[in-house]
C-alpha positions as CSV (number, residue, x, y, z in Angstrom):
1,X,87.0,120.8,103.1
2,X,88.1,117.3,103.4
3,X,91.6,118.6,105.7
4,X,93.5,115.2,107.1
5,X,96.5,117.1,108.0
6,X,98.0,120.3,109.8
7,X,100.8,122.4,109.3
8,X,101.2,123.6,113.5
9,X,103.4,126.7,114.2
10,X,103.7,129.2,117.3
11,X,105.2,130.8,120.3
12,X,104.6,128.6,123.4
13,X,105.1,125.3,122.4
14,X,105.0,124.0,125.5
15,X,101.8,125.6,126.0
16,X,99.5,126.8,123.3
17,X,100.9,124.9,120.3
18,X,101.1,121.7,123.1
19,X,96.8,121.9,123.7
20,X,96.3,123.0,119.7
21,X,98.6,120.1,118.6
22,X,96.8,117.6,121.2
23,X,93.0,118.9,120.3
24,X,94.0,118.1,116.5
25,X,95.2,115.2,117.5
26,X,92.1,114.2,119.6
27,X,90.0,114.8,116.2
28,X,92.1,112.4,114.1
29,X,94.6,115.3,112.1
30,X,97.6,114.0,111.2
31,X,100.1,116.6,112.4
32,X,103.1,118.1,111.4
33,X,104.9,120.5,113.7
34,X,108.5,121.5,112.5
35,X,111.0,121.9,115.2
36,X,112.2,124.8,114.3
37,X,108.5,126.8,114.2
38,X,107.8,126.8,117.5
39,X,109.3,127.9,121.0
40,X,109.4,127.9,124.3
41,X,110.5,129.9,127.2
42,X,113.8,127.7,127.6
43,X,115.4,125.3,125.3
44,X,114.8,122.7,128.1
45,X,110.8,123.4,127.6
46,X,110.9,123.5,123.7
47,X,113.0,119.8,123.7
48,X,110.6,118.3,125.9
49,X,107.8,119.6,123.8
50,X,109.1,118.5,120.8
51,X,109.7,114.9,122.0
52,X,106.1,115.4,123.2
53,X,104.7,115.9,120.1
54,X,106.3,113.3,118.5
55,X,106.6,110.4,121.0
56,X,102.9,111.3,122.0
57,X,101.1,112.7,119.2
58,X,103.0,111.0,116.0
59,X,103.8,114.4,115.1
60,X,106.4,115.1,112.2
61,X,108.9,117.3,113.5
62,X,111.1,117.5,110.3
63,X,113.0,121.3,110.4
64,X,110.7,123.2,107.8
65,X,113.9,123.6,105.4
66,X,113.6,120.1,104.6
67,X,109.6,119.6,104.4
68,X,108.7,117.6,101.0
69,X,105.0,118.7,100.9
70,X,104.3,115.6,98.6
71,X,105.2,113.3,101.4
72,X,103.0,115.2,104.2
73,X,100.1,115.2,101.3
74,X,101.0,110.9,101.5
75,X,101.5,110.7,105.1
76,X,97.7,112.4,105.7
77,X,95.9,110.1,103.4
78,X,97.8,106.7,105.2
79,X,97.1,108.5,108.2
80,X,93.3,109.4,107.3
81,X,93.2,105.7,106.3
82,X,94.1,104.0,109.4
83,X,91.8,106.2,111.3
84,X,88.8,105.8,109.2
């Protein structure tokens, strides 16, 4: 199917999004995770586990209001290039 990148939503960020994002991860996805499409059980959890996916995982957090899919489709195949 020749997928480079994932689009990663969900309730628990801190906790199921947090081991989906960093299994992708693990395989070589480059992820995209918009801040406002996930949550957590406080607002202290779902900051950390933003940052987490970011300063950890490279993660795109951009709010999905202002998601250009052109650039994610860019950001994949430079991503997909410096893995492979």
């Amino acid at each position: 199917m020749d997928v480079r990148s994932l689009l990663i939503t969900g309730i628990a960020g801190n906790m199921c999004v947090q081991f989906t994002a960093s299994d992708a991860y693990m395989r070589g996805f480059a992820l995209n995770i918009p801040e406002d499409t996930t949550a957590s059980s406080t607002v202290d959890q779902h900051e950390r586990s933003i940052d987490m996916f970011k300063d950890v995982l490279g993660a795109d957090t951009t709010a999905s209001d202002q998601l250009n899919f052109i650039h994610l489709l860019k950001r994949a195949d430079e991503h997909y290039a410096k893995t492979n």
